[in-house]
TORMAR-393024 format. One record per residue (C-alpha): x, y, z. Coordinates in steps of 0.001 Angstrom, whole numbers, plus 500000, padded with zeros to 6 digits. Example, Ala and Ser with C-alpha at 12.3 -4.5 7.8 and 13.67 -1.06 7.14 Angstrom:
% TORMAR-393024
512300495500507800
513670498940507140
This chain:
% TORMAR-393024
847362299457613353
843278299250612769
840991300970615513
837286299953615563
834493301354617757
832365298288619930
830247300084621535
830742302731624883
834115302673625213
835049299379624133
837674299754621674
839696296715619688
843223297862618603
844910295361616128
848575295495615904
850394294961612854
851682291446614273
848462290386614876
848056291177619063
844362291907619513
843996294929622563
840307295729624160
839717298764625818
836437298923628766
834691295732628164
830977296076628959
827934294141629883
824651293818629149
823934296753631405
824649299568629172
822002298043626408
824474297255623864
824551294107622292
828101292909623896
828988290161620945
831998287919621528
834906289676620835
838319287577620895
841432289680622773
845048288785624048
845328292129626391
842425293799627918
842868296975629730
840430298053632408
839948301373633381
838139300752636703
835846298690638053
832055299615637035
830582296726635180
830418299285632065
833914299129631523
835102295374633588
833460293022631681
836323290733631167
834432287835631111
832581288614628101
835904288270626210
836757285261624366
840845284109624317
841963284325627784
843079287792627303
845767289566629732
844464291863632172
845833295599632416
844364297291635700
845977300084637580
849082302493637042
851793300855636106
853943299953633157
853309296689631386
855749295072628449
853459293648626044
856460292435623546
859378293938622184
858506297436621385
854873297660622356
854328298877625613
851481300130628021
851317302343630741
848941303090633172
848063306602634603
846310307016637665
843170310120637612
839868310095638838
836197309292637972
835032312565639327
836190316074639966
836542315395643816
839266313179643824
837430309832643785
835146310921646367
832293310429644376
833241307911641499
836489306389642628
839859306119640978
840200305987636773
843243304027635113
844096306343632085
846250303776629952
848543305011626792
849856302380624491
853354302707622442
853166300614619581
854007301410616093
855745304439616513
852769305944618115
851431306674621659
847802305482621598
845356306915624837
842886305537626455
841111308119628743
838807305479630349
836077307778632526
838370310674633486
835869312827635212
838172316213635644
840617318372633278
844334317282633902
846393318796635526
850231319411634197
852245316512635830
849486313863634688
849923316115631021
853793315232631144
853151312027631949
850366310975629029
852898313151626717
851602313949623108
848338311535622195
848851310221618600
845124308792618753
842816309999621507
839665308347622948
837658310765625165
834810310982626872
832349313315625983
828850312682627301
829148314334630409
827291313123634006
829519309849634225
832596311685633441
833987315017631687
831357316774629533
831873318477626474
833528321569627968
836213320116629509
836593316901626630
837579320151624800
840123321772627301
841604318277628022
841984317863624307
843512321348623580
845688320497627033
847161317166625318
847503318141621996
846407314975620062
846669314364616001
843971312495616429
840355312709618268
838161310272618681
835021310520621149
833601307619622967
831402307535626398
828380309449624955
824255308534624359
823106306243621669
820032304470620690
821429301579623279
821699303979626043
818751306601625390
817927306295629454
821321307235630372
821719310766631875
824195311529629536
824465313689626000
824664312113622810
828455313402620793
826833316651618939
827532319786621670
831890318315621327
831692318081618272
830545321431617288
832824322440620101
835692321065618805
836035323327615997
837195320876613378
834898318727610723
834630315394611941
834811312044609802
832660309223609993
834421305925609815
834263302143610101
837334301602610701
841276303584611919
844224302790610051
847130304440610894
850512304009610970
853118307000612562
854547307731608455
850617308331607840
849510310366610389
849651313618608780
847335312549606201
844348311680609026
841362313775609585
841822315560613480
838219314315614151
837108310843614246
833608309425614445
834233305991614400
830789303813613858
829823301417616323
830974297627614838
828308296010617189
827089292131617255
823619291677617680
């Protein structure tokens, strides 16, 4: 399985038999450049134009939306777990679609713009993160406080932050990744790419700062 960072928290997971998964498409909105990516299963957290850009997909990609439990193919599954853009229940922000995907051996999570910590029957339910992409910038969604409690709730092998300010987003009332990560308490690693498999885990670094793969 390769992970690569598109910008936000767009995400492109390649399976091993070739099945192409974006996380949060985006628009033009959020100042990246949003490129053409190609995908056979999109998942969509909720529905801010930040993270529902299917349209800017190319392939016809399958749509993921909402709790639920969706067979990809044989062995590779997704579920989605409902949470909340906001500490209030949705009052503020609406409902968020956390989605974890079993492929590979591994349980790969998706915390789309959870905006509170979990609490323990939504823990149970996301189980033990192999990967973990979580927001971190705060405003929108958790801050770096509570990405740190949520992580230490869930356990993950490995971290990787997404959701934070950037040189695309500079006017966004958000913080850039540096307060998690010295938060964290772990060295972080700056990569292109994530390739994993569940015999190779052990071997990771606990912190990953995937680089942006943008299109311009």
């Amino acid at each position: 399985m390769v992970l690569s960072n598109h910008g936000h928290s767009r995400f492109l997971i390649r399976l091993e038999d070739g099945t192409r998964i974006v996380t949060d498409p985006f628009d033009g909105s959020t100042g990246y450049p949003v490129g053409n990516l190609t995908a056979d299963v999109v998942t969509v957290s909720h529905h801010h134009s930040d993270h529902d850009a299917v349209e800017t997909l190319a392939g016809n990609p399958r749509v993921l939306e909402g709790p639920g439990t969706y067979t990809l193919s044989s062995g590779v599954q997704v579920i989605g777990i409902s949470s909340w853009h906001d500490d209030q229940h949705g009052a503020r922000r609406g409902p968020n679609t956390i989605f974890c995907l079993h492929a590979e051996g591994m349980n790969i999570v998706h915390l789309g713009d959870l905006g509170h910590i979990l609490d323990e029957e939504t823990v149970q339910k996301i189980g033990k993160p192999d990967v973990l992409m979580i927001p971190v910038g705060g405003f929108f969604t958790i801050d770096a406080a509570a990405a740190v409690r949520v992580c230490q709730q869930l356990n993950a092998r490995i971290v990787i932050p997404m959701h934070y300010r950037t040189e695309y987003n500079a006017d966004w009332p958000i913080e850039g990744p540096e307060a998690f990560l010295t938060q964290y308490g772990e060295p972080s690693v700056t990569m292109p790419l994530l390739r994993v498999t569940a015999e190779d885990l052990s071997c990771q670094p606990r912190l990953v700062m995937l680089a942006p793969q943008l299109e311009t």
